[in-house]
N, C-alpha and C positions, 0 to 999 in steps of 0.2 A: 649898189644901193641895198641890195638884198641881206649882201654878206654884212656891211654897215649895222644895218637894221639890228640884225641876230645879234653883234658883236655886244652891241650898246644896251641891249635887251637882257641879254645876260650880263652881265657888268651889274645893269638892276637887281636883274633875281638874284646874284650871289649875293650882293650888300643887302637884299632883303632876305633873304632866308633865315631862320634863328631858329639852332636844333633846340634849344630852350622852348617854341613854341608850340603849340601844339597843333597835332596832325592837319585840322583843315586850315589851318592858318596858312601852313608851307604847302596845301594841295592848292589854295587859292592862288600863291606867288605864282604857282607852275601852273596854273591855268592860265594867267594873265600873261605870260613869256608865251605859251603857247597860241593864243590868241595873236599877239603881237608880234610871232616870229616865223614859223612852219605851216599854221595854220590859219595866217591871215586871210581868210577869206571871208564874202557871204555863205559859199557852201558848205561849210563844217561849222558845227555849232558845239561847244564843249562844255560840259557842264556835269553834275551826280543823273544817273540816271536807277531808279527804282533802288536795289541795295548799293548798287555798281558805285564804288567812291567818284570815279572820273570817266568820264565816255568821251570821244569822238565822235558826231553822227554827221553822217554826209547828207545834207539835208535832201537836195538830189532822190536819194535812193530813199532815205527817209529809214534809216539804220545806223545803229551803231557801228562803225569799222574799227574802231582801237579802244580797248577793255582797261583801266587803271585799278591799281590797288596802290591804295596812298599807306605807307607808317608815318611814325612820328620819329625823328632820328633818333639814331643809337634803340630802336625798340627792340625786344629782345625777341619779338615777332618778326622781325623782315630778314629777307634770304642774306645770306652771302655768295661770293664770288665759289666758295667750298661749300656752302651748307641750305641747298634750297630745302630742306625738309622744315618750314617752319610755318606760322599762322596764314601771313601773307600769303604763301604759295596757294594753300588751302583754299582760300577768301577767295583767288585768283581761276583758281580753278569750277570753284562752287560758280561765280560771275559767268565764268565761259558757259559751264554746262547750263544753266539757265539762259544763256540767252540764245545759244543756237536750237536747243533743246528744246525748249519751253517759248521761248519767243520766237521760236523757227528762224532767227537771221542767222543765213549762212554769208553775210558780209562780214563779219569780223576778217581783219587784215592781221593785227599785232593786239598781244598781250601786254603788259608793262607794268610790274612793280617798282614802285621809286618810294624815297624817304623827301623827294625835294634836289638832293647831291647827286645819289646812286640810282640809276636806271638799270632795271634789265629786263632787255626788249625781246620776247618771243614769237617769235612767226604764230600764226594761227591754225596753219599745216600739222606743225609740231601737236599743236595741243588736240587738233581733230585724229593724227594718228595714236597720240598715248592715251588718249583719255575719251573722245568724243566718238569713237568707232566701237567702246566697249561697251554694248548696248546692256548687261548685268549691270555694269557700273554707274553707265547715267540714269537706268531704273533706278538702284536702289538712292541715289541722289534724288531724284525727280521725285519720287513717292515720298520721300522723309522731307521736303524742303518746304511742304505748306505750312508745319509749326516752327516757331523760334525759341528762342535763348535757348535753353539745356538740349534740345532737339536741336539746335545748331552745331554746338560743341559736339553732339555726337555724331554727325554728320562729317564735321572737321576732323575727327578723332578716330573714328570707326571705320569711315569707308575713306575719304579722302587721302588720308594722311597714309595708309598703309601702302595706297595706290602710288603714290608719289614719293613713299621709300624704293618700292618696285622697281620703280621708270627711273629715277633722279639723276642715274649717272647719262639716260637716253636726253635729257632737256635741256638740249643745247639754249644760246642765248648772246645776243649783242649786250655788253656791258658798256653803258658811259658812265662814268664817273665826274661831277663837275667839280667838285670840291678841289 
């Protein structure tokens, strides 16, 4: 019944999906499959949480366990299968270091950028050894992260992005593809 469930639920999301749409359009489809498929339950509640485009929270623990970064398809900001140096990653990583950081949850389980099609799923291990143990790193994050817009881009640009040309070939990742 379970597998049923999943089968039929995507069959939805694919005939609803439309890369012509945009980003919270196709974040809402994958919320609602997600809802209705992996994470049916009372105990996870899924939804934006503060900047974070899509959270998982166990309500339980009363934490976020699973971090999203939503594009909008074909954006010229989300990773590839070859090329994670890109906004996405960044958005993805700025998410993490704030919320273990700065929110103190050390329940984060997985990371995940998706367009709606392309998933790619990160352990949260991974991102506490490349990024979240560099205690220089999540300062200069932490301390530049109470202003926004042009102070975000530098944030993205400046510290992030250099760190993640660094590590890029270390960030391993489960890839699904639903398309």
């Amino acid at each position: 019944a379970a597998l049923e469930r999943f089968r039929s639920q995507l069959e939805i999301l694919l005939k609803e999906l439309d890369p012509a749409d945009i980003e919270e359009a196709n974040k809402g489809r994958v919320k609602t499959f997600l809802e209705k498929t992996l994470w049916a339950s009372n105990s996870y509640e899924i939804n934006a949480s503060g900047k974070t485009d899509l959270t998982i929270k166990d309500k339980n623990l009363e934490r976020n366990v699973v971090l999203f970064e939503f594009k909008k398809v074909n954006s010229p900001e989300m990773v590839s299968k070859t090329d994670l140096v890109k906004k996405a990653m960044f958005e993805l990583v700025l998410y993490y270091i704030l919320e273990e950081h700065v929110n103190r949850n050390t329940s984060i389980r997985h990371l995940i950028i998706s367009d709606g099609y392309k998933f790619f799923i990160f352990e949260k291990g991974l991102f506490y050894e490349l990024f979240g143990k560099d205690k220089k790193f999540v300062h200069e994050i932490t301390s530049s992260e109470h202003a926004s817009g042009e102070k975000r881009d530098y944030i993205y640009n400046q510290i992030i992005k250099p760190k993640v040309e660094k590590v890029s070939g270390k960030l391993s990742f489960t890839f699904v593809d639903l398309g």
